[in-house]
C-alpha positions as CSV (number, residue, x, y, z in Angstrom):
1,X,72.7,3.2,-27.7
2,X,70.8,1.6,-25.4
3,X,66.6,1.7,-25.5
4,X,65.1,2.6,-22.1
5,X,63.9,-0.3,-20.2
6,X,59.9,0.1,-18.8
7,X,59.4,-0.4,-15.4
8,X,57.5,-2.1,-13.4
9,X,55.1,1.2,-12.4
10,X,54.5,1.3,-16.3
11,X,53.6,-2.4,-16.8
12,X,51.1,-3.1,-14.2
13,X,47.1,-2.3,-15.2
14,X,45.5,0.7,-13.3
15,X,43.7,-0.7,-10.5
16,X,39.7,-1.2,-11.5
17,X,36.8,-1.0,-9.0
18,X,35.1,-3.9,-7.8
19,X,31.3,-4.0,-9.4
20,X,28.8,-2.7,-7.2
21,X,25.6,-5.4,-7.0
22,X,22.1,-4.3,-6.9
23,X,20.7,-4.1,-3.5
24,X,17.9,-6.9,-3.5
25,X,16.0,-4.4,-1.8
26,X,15.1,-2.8,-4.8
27,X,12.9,-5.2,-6.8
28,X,12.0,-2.5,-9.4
29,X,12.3,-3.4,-13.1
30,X,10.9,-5.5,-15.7
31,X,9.9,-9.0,-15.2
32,X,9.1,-12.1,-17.0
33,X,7.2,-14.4,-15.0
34,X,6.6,-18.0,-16.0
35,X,4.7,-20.8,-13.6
36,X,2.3,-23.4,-12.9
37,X,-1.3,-22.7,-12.6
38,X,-3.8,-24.9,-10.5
39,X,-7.3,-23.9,-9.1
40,X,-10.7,-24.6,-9.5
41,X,-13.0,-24.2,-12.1
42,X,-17.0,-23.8,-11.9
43,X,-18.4,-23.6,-15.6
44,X,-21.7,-25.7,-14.9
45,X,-19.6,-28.0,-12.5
46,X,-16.9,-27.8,-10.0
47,X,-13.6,-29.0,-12.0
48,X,-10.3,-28.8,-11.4
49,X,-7.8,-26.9,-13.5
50,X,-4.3,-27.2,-13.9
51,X,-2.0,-25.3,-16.8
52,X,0.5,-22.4,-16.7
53,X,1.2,-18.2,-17.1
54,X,3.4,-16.0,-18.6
55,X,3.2,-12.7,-17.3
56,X,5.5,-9.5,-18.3
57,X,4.9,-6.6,-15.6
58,X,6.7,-3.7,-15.0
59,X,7.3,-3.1,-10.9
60,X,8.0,0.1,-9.2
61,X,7.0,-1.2,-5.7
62,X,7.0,2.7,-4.0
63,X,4.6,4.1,-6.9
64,X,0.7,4.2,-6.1
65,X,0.5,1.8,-9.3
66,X,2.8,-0.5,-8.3
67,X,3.1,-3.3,-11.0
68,X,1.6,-3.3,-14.1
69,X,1.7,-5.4,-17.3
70,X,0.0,-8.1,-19.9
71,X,-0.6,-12.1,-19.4
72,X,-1.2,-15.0,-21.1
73,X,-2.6,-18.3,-19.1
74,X,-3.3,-21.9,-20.8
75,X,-5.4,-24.2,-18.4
76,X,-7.0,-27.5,-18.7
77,X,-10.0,-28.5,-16.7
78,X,-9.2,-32.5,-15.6
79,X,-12.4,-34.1,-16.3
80,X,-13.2,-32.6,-20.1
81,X,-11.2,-32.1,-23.5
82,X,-11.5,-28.3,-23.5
83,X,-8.6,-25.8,-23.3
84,X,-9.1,-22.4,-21.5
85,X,-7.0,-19.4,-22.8
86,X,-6.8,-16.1,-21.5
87,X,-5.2,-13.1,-22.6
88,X,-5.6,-9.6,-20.6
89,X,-4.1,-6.6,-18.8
90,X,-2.4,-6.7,-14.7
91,X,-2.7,-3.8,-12.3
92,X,-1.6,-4.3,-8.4
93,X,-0.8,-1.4,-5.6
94,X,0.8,-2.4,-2.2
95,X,-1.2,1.1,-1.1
96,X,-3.7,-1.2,0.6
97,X,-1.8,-3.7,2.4
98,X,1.8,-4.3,3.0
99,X,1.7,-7.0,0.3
100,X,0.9,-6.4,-3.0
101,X,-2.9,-6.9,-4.5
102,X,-3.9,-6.5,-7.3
103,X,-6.9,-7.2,-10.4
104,X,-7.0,-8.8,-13.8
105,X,-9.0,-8.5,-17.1
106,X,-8.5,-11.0,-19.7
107,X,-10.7,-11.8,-22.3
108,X,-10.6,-16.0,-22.6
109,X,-11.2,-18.2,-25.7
110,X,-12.8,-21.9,-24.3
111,X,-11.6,-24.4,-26.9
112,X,-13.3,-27.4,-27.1
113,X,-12.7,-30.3,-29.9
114,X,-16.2,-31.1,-30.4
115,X,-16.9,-27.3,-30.4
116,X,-16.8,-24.1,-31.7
117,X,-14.4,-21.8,-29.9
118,X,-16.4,-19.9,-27.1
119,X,-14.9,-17.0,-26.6
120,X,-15.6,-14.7,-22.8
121,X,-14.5,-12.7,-20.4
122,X,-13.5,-12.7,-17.4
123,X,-12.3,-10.3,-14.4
124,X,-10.5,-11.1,-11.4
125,X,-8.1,-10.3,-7.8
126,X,-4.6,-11.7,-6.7
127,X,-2.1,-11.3,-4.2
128,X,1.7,-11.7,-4.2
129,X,2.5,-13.7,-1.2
130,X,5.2,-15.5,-2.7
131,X,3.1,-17.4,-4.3
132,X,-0.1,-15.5,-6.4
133,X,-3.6,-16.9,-4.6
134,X,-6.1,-15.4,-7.1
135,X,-10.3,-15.6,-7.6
136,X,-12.1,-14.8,-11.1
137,X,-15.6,-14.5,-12.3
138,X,-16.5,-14.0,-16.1
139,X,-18.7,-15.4,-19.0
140,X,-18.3,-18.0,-21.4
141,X,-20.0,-17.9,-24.6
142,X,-20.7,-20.8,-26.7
143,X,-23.8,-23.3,-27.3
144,X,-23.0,-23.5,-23.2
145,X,-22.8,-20.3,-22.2
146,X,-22.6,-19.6,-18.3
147,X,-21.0,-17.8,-15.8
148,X,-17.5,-18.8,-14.5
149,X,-15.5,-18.6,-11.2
150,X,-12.1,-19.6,-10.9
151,X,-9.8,-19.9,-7.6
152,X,-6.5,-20.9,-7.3
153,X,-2.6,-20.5,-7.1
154,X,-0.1,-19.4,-9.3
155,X,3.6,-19.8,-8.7
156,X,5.3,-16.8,-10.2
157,X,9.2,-17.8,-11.3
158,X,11.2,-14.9,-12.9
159,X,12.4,-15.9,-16.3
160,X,13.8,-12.4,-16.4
161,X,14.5,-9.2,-14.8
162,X,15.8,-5.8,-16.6
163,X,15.9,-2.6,-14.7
């Protein structure tokens, strides 16, 4: 007896669809943003500040509350030893302007070595132009306590993105 030979309809894989991409239209999702951070910094005098964000938003760019999420920022003023940290919540909205714009509230912690930590607030406004121009105003506690204005850029780089 002889055993029944496949052919070659029964050997070959069923044909499988080419995987669609995302259109890079549709930029909504969740991001991890990681960048450098320079402006400057007025806390009694003008200073420069350089240092760096995380920021996780979520983005649903046709929504009235477009992007929303927490961030963290680490800065160093160039001419003393003290460390700036601040830790708050992101809105933005492109309802406004065909860009999107946004605010900030972080509450900052001044760390200083030859200090006690002075702890703050601060509130503030950005823009996404590619890259994140941005102007705070807040308090800082401490022996030192006064008012603070920062300007600057950020450079947003996604780390990650999840739909």
């Amino acid at each position: 007896m002889v055993a029944a030979q496949p052919t070659d309809a029964a050997v070959q894989p069923a044909p499988v669809a080419s995987p669609r991409l995302a259109s890079t239209d549709d930029l909504d999702g969740w991001y991890l943003w990681l960048g450098p951070r320079v402006g400057a910094l007025y806390r009694q005098q003008w200073d420069s500040n350089v240092g760096a964000e995380l920021a996780l938003l979520r983005v649903r760019e046709h929504y009235p509350l477009a992007a929303y999420g927490v961030r963290f920022a680490a800065t160093i003023p160039t001419a003393t030893d003290r460390t700036r940290l601040a830790l708050g919540a992101v809105i933005g909205t492109r309802q406004l302007a065909d860009t999107m714009l946004g605010v900030t509230a972080d509450a900052t912690l001044e760390l200083d070595p030859f200090a006690r930590p002075a702890p703050g607030f601060s509130v503030g406004m950005w823009a996404h132009t590619g890259v994140v121009p941005f102007v705070t105003v807040g308090w800082t506690g401490g022996l030192q306590a006064s008012v603070t204005v920062e300007a600057g850029i950020t450079i947003a780089l996604p780390v990650m993105r999840r739909r």
